[in-house]
N, C-alpha and C positions, 0 to 999 in steps of 0.2 A: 482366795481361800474358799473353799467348799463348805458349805453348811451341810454337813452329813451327819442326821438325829434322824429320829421315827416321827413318822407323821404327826402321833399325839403331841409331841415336840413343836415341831412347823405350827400346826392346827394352834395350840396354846399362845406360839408369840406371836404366829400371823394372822390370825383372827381378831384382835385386840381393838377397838376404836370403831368408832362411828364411819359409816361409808360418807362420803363426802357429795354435799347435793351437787345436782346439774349446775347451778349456778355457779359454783368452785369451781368447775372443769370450763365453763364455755367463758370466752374472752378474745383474750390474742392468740387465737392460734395461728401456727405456722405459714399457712400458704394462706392465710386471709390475708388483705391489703390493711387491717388496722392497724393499730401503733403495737412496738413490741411482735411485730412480726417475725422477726432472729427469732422466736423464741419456743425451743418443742414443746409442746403440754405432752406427756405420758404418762395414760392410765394405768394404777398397779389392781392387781386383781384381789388384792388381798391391803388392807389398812396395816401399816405400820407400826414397828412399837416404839419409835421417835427415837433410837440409840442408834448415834454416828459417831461412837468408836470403837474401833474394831477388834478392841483388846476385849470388847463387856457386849458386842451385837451378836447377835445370837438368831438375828430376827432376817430372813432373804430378803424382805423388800426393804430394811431399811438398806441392807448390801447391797441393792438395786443403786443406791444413791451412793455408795461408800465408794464401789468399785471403780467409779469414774473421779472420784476425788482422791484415790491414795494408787499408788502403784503396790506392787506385791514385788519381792524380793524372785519372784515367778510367776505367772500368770497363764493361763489354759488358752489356750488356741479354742480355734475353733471345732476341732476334733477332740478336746477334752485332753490336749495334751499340756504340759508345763514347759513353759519358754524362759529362758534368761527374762526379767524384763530392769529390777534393779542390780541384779547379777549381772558380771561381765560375761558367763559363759555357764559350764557347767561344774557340780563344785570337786575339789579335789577329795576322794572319799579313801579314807584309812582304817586301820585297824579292825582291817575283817568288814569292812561297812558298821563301823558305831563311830567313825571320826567324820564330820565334814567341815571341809576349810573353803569357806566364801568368799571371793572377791567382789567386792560392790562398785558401782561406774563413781567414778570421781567427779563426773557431771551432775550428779543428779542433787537437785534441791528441793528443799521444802518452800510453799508457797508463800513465808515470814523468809526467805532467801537465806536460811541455814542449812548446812549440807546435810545431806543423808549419811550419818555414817556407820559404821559397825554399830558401835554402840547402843545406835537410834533399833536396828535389825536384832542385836541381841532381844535388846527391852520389850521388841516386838512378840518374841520366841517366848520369852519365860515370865511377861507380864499377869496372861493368862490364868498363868500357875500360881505364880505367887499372889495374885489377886483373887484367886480362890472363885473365877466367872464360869459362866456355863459354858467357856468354850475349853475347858484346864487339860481337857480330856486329849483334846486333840494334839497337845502339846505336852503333857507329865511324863513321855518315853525321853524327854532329852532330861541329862544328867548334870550337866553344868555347860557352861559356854563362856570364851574366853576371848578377848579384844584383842588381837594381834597387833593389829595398830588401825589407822583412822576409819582403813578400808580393807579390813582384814580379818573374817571371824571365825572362831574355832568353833564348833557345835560338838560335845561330846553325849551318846547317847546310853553310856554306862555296856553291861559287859556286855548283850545281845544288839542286836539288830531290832530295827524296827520297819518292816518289811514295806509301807505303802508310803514312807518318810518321803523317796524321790519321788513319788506321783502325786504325792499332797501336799502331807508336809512343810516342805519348801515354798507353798505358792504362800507364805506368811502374808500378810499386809502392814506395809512398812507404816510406825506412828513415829513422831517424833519425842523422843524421850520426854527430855527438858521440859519443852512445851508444854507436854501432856500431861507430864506428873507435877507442874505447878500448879493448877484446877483440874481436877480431873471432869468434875462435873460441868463446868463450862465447855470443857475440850468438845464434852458428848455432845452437845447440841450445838456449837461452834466450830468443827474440826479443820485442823491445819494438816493437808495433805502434798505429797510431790507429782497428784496426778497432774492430769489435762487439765480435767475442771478443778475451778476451786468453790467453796461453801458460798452463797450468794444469802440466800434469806429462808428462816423457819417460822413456820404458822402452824402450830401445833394442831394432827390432827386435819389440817387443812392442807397446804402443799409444801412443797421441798424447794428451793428451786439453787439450781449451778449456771455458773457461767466458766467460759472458756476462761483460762489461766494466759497468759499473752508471754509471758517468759516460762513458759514449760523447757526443763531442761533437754526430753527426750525430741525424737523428729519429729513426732507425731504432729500435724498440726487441726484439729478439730474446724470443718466447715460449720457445726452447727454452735452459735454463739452461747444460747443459753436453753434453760432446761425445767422444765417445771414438771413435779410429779405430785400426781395425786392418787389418793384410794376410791376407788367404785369397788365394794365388795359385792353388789348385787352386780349379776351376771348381764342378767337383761337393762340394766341402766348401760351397762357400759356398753352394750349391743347398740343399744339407743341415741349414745355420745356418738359415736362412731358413724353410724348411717346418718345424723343430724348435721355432720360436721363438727360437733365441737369439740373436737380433741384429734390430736393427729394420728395417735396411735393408741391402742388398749393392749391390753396384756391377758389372758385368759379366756380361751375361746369355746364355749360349751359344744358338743359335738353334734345338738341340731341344729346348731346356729350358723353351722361351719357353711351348709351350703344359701343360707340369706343368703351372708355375706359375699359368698363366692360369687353371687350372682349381682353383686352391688355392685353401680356404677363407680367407679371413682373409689375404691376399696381394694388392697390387695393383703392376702393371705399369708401369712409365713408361720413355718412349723419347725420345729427338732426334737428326734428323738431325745429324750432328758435320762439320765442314770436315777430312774427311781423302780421300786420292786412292786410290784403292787399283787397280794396274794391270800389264798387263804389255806392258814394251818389248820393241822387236825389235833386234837386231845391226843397226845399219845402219853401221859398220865397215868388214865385212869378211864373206863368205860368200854365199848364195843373198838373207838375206832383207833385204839393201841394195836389193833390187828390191821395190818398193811392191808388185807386182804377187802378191809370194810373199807379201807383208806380209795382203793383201788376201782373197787366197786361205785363209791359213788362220784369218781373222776371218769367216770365210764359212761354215769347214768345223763350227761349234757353232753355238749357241744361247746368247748368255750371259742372256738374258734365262730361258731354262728352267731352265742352273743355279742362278741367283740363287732363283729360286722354290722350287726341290729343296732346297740346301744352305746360302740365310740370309735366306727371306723376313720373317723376324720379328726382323733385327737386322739389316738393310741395306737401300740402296735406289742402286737403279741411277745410272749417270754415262752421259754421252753427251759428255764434254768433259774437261779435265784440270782442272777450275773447279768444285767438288763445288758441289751442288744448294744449300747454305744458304747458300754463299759468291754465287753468281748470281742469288739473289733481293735480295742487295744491289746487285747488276750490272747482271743483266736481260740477259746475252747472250743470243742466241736458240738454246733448248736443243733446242726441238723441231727447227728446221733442224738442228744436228748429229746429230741423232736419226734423221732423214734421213740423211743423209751416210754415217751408218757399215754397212758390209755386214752382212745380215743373214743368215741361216741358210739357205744352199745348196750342200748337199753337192755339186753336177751342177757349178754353177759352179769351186768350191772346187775341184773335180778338174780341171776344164778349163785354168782358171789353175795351175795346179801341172806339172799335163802342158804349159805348154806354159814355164812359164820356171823350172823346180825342176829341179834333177839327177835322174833315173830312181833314182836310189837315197836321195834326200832323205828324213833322219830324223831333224829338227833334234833336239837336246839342249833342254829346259827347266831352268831350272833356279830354285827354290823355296823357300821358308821351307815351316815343319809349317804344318797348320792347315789352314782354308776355300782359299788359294790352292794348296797340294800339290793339294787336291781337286780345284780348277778346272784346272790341267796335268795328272791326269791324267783326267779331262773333254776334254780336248785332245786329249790321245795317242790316246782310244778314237776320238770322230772320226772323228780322219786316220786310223786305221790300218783304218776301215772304206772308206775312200774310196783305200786301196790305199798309205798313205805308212806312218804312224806319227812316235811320236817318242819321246826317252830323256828321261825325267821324274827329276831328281838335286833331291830332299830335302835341302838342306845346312841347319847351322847358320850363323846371321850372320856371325860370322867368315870362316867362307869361301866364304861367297853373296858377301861385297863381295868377296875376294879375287879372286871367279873373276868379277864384272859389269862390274868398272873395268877390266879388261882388253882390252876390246874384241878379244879374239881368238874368231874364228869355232869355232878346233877348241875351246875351253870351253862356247860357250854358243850359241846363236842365239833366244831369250827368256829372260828372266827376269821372275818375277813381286814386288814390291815394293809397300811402300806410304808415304803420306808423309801427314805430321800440319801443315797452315799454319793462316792465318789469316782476315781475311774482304778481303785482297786479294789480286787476282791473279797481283801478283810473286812470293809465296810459294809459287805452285808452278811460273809458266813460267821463273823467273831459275835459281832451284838445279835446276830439272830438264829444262831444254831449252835454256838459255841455251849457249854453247860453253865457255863459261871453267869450266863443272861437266863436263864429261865427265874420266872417268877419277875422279870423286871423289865427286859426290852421282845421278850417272848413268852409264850405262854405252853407250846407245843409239848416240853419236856421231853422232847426225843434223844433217848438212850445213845442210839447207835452202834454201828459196828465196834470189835476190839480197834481202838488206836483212833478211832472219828473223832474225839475233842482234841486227843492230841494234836492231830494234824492239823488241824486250825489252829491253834495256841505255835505249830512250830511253824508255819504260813508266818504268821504275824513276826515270829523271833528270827525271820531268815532274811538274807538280802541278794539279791539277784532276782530277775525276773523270769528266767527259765527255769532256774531251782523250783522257787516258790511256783510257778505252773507245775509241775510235777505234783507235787504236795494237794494242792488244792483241786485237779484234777480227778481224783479217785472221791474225792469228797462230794463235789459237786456231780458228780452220774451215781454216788450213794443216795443223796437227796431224792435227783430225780425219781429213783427206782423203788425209791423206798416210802417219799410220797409225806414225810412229814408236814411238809407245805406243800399245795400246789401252786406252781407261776399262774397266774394269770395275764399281766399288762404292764406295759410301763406306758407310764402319760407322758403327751410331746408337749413341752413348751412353746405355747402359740400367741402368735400375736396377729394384727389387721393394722391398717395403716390406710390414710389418707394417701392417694397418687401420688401426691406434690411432695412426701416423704421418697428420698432416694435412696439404696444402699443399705435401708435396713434388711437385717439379717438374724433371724432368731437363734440364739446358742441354749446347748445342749443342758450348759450350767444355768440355772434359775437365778444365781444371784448376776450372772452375768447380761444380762436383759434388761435395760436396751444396749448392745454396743456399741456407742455411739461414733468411736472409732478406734482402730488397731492396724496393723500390720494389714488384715485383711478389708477392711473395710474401712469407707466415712464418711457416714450418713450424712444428708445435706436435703435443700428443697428445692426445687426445681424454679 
């Protein structure tokens, strides 16, 4: 299942806890000769919020650990695509695409040896919902669902379509009813899954740890025995893990660190592009920059192509669309024409347009989370302020970056910089973040648009086919571009470093899906 929320989202449940000292991380690692040598230690970049069930997690790193203990009724390649994995095949889709009928493997068990069956995959589908979690959202378009028999489920999604159902949707993560709904509460911290791994032991706060399952129903069969996860939320600790030996792998690689590391002995790098947006909108509200024109001008007055190169060529790679680049090779919009489209680096212009539709005294406000985007606002400020304007660059924490962007008042803001975490369709990031019914909550922009621009996203979401809905969302995504309410900036790669003696690791695009320890395509081992 994809964790597709706004950053403020991720930032709130994956910030959460105490980073974990050196001495929680160094022990048995992998390719050492001590005792418990079987055993990975990997560093997550981000502390956990200790929920391991995946009807109520909400949280990627604790899905770091989930993902290798439960199967999904589908699961993402490594191109970000969705595979059978407790499905026999592909499902049978009716009534216009709002019927689908699941067939599930009759092999597959849970690690207490009860079968996986319908039933277990309904409860998985509409738990969500009826338990009122913060994941309801992803799941409240199905309308009822219906047990065919053991291994047989009917999904009805009422009278529309629900357009990114086959590219999400589906990759549900299968829980065991029964089980589950006897303690719920024990379940979270104890969970009974049908993956590879099964649950081994919780040290709250401290580390996770899995071991391989020995009667796993599927072929898969996992080289590496067991698994230990820990949080280093500081960058530079886990920089430190990693060059010291004591961890076999980290997860989160800051972008000056990228060439240390490159150059460390005994260290190898892995990257992937990841489906995230990373951008800054304009006030199109209320103030100077409701005028595309201001909009325009000051996409004119940098280079984000030079900052990217300066401050995260080795942990990022540019957008030219609000459709990040892994997500559109399942698309295929055409990126280069937007690539086109968007103004490029002319201070003469930039000045021209500002002198002729800016106030004489225009010195919009940005306003910013820490990190690579403070950098890139004041990247901005210097610019404009050589092109005779400037602007006030306000560092805030989350709390009250969203307090002061949903506001849509001119004297707070006129950009802000943000980022958004979706999925490998398009609705996840034009419905919550350009759609109208999100302004004031998952955006702040309040961009109007053309006649028929909400609709089309609202009829994207209600359609089903993937060549339809490209038509649809097509004219919307080069209105963006052109019109500038947001401008792309980046999508960040999901990166990781690894000890030599780790083999076969392979970083994936999906965040929750890291580390993959093994699949179809891979099975990491130690040498």
């Amino acid at each position: 299942m994809s964790r597709h929320m706004s950053e403020l989202t991720r930032r709130r449940l994956l910030g959460s806890g105490a980073a974990v000292s050196a001495a929680a991380i160094a022990g048995c690692i992998g390719g050492s000769e001590s005792e418990g040598s079987d055993q990975l230690h990997f560093t997550q970049e981000q502390s956990r919020e200790e929920n391991f069930d995946p009807v109520i997690s909400n949280d990627a790193y604790s899905f770091q650990v989930i993902q290798l203990i439960f199967d999904g009724l589908y699961e993402f390649d490594e191109g970000l695509e969705l595979q059978p994995k407790l499905a026999t095949g592909e499902p049978t889709v009716e009534r216009d695409g709002t019927r689908y009928i699941f067939e599930i493997e009759e092999a597959a068990e849970f690690h207490n040896g009860n079968d996986v069956t319908a039933e277990d995959v309904a409860h998985s589908f509409t738990a969500p919902v009826e338990e009122e979690t913060e994941n309801a959202s992803e799941y409240n378009m199905i309308e009822s669902t219906e047990v065919i028999d053991d291994y047989q489920l009917q999904v009805d999604l009422g009278d529309d379509p629900y357009g990114p159902f086959e590219l999400a949707t589906m990759g549900v993560t299968v829980v065991p009813k029964s089980y589950r709904t006897e303690d719920r509460e024990a379940f979270n911290k104890n969970p009974v899954g049908s993956g590879p791994f099964e649950f081994s032991e919780l040290q709250e706060n401290e580390y996770v740890e899995i071991e391989k399952y020995d009667d796993y129903w599927g072929d898969l069969d996992p080289n590496i025995e067991q698994a230990r996860f820990v949080a280093h939320d500081d960058a530079a600790g886990r920089i430190s893990e990693i060059r010291a030996g004591n961890t076999d792998v980290i997860a989160g690689i800051p972008n000056d660190d990228w060439g240390v590391l490159e150059n460390e002995e005994g260290v190898t790098l892995h990257s992937a592009e990841s489906p995230t947006y990373m951008y800054m909108a304009f006030n199109c509200n209320e103030g100077p920059t409701t005028n595309p024109e201001v909009r325009r001008a000051i996409a004119h007055s940098f280079s984000m192509s030079d900052f990217i190169e300066s401050n995260g060529e080795n942990v990022t790679s540019p957008m030219y669309s609000p459709i990040p680049p892994v997500v559109n090779e399942v698309w295929g919009f055409p990126e280069d024409e937007y690539q086109d489209m968007l103004p490029g680096y002319d201070p003469d212009q930039a000045k021209s347009l500002l002198d002729e539709h800016a106030p004489d005294d225009f010195t919009p406000t940005i306003i910013t989370p820490e990190g690579i985007r403070a950098q890139l606002a004041e990247r901005i400020a210097t610019r404009l302020d050589e092109i005779g304007y400037g602007a006030d660059v306000q560092v805030l924490d989350f709390a009250t970056l969203v307090d002061t962007y949903t506001s849509g008042n001119a004297d707070d803001y006129q950009m802000y910089l943000l980022g958004w975490t979706g999925g490998p369709d398009p609705d996840y990031y034009l419905y919550p973040l350009f759609h109208e019914s999100a302004a004031g909550t998952n955006q702040g922009h309040y961009y109007g648009g053309s006649d028929g621009f909400h609709e089309a996203i609202a009829e994207g979401r209600n359609t089903a086919g993937q060549e339809e809905r490209y038509d649809i969302y097509e004219p919307v995504i080069r209105e963006i571009v052109e019109q500038l309410p947001a401008l792309p900036a980046f999508t960040q790669d999901n990166t990781m470093a690894s000890q030599n003696h780790v083999q076969d690791l392979q970083a994936h695009p999906e965040v929750t899906r890291n580390p993959t320890l093994v699949a179809d395509y891979t099975n990491v081992s130690f040498e």
